[in-house]
C-alpha positions as protocol buffer text, in pm:
chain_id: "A"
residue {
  index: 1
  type: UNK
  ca { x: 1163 y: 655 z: 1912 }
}
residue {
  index: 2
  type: UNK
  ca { x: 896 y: 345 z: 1893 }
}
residue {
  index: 3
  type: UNK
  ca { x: 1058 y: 20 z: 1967 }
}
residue {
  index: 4
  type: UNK
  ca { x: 1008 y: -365 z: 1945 }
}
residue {
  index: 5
  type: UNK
  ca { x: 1156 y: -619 z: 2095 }
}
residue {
  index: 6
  type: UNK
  ca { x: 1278 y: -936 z: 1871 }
}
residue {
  index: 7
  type: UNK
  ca { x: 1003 y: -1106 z: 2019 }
}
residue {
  index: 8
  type: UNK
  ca { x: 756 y: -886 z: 1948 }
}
residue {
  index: 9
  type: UNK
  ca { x: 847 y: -865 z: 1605 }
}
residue {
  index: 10
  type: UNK
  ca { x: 857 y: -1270 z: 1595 }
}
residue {
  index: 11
  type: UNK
  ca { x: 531 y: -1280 z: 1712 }
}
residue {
  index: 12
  type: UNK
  ca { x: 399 y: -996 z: 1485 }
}
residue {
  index: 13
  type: UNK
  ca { x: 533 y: -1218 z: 1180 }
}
residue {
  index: 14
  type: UNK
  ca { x: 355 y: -1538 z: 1366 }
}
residue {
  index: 15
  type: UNK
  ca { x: 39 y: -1369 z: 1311 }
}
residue {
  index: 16
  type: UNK
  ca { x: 134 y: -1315 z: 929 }
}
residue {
  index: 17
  type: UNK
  ca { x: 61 y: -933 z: 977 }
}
residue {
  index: 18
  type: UNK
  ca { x: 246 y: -765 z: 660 }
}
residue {
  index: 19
  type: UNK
  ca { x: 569 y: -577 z: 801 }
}
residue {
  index: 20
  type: UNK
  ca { x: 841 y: -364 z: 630 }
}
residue {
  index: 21
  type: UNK
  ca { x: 1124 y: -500 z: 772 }
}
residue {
  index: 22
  type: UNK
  ca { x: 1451 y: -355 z: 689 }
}
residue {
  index: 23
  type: UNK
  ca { x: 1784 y: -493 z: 795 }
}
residue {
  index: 24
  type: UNK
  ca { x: 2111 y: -231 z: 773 }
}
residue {
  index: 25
  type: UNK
  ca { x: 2346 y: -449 z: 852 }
}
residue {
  index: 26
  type: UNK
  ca { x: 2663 y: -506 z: 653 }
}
residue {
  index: 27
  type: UNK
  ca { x: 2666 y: -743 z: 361 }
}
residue {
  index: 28
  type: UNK
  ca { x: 2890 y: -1017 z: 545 }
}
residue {
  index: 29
  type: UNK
  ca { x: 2691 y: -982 z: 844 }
}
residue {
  index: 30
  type: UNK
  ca { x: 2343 y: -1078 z: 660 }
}
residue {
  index: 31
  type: UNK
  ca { x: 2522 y: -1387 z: 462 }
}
residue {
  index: 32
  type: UNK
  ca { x: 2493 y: -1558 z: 802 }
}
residue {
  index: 33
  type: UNK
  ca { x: 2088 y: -1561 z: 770 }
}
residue {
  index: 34
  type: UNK
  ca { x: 1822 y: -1211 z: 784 }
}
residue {
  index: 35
  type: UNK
  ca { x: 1476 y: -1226 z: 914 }
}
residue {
  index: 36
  type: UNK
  ca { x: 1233 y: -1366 z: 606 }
}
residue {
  index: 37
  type: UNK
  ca { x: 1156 y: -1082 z: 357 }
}
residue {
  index: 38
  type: UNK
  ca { x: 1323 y: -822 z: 522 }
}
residue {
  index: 39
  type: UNK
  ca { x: 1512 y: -585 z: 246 }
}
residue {
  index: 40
  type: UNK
  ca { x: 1846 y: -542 z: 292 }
}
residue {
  index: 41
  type: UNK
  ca { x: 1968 y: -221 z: 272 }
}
residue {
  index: 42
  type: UNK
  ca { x: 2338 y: -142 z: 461 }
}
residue {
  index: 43
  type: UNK
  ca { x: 2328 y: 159 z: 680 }
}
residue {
  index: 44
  type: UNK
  ca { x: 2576 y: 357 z: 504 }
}
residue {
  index: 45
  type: UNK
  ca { x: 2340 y: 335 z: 175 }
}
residue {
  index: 46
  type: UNK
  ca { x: 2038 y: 420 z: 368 }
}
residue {
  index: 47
  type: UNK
  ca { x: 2081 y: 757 z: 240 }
}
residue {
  index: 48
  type: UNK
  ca { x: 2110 y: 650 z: -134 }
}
residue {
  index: 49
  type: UNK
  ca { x: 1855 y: 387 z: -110 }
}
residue {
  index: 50
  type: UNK
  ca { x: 1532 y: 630 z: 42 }
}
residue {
  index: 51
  type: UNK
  ca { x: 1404 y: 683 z: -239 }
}
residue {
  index: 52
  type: UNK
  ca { x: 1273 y: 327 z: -214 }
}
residue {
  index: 53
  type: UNK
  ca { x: 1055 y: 377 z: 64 }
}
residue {
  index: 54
  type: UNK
  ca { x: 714 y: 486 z: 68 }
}
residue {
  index: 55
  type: UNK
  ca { x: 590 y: 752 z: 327 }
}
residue {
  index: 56
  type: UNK
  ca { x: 281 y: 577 z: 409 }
}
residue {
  index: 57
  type: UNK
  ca { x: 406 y: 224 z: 508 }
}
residue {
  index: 58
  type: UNK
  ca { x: 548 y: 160 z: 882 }
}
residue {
  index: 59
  type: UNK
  ca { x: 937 y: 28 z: 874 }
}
residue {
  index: 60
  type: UNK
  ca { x: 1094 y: -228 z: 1153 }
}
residue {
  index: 61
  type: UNK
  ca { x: 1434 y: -115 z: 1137 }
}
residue {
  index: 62
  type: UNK
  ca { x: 1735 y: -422 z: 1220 }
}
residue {
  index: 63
  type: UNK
  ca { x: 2081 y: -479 z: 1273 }
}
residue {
  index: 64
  type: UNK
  ca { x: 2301 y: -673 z: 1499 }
}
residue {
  index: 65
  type: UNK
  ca { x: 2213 y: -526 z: 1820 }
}
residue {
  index: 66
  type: UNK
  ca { x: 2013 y: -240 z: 1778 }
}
residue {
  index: 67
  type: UNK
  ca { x: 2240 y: 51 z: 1782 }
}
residue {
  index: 68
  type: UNK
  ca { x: 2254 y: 105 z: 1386 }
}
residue {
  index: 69
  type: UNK
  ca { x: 1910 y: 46 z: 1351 }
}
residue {
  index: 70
  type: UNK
  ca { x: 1847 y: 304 z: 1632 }
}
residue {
  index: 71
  type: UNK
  ca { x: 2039 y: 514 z: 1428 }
}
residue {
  index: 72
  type: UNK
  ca { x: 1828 y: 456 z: 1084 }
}
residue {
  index: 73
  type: UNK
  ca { x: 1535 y: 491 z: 1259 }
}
residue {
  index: 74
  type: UNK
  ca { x: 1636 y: 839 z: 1382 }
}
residue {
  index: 75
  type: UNK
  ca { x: 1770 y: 928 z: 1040 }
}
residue {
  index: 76
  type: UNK
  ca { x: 1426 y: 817 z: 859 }
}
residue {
  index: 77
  type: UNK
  ca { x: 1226 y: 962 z: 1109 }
}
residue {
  index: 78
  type: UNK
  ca { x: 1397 y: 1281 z: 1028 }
}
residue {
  index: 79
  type: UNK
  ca { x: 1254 y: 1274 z: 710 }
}
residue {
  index: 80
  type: UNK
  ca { x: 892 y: 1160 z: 791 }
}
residue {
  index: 81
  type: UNK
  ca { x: 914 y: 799 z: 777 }
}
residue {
  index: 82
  type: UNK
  ca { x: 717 y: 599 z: 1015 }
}
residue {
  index: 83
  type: UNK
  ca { x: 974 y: 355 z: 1181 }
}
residue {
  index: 84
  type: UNK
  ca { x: 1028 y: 135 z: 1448 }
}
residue {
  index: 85
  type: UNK
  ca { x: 1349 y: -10 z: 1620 }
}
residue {
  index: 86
  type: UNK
  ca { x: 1387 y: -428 z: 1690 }
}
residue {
  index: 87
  type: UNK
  ca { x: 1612 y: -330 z: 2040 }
}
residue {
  index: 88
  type: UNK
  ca { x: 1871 y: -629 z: 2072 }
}
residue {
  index: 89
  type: UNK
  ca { x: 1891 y: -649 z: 1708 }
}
residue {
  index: 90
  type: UNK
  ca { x: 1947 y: -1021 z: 1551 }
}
residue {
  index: 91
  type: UNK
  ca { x: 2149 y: -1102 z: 1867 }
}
residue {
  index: 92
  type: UNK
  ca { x: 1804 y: -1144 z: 2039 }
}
residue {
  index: 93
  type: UNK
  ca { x: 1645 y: -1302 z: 1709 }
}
residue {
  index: 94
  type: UNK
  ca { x: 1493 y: -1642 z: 1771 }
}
residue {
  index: 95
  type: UNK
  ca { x: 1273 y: -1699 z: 1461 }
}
residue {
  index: 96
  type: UNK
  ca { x: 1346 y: -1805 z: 1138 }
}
residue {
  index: 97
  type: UNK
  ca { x: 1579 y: -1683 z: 886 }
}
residue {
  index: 98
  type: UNK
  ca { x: 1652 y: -1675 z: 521 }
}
């Protein structure tokens, strides 16, 4: 599984390079702020929801601290998406949020 780290991610966004961020964290946990333009879509819909994605764009997958974004990545990946986990999650996140 490809990784980032928080960091990396920030910095990625520093350089305004266009990323597909997507956050799976739970509702209640993304009214406290998400990473700008990430999509919101809550792990347990991630199934549902695929059908929004498009094969030929690279995801950064996020939650809190990496685990259920580990797990969407694995799940996507499964099903040939191109997708990358942000290890530590938002409890690492730094940058700005919306």
């Amino acid at each position: 599984m490809k990784q980032y780290t928080a960091k990396e991610v920030e910095n990625l966004l520093t350089e305004e390079k266009p990323l597909n961020i997507i956050d799976v964290r739970e509702v209640d946990e993304v009214a406290n702020g998400k990473i700008l333009g990430a999509l919101h879509i809550p792990l347990g819909l991630l199934e549902f929801r695929m059908s929004e994605l498009d094969k030929s764009k690279e995801y950064i997958m996020v939650c809190r601290s990496g685990a259920r974004s580990g797990r969407a990545t694995q799940f996507l990946e499964s099903y040939g998406f191109h997708v990358i986990n942000m290890t530590g999650g938002m409890l690492d996140w730094e940058g700005k949020v919306e």
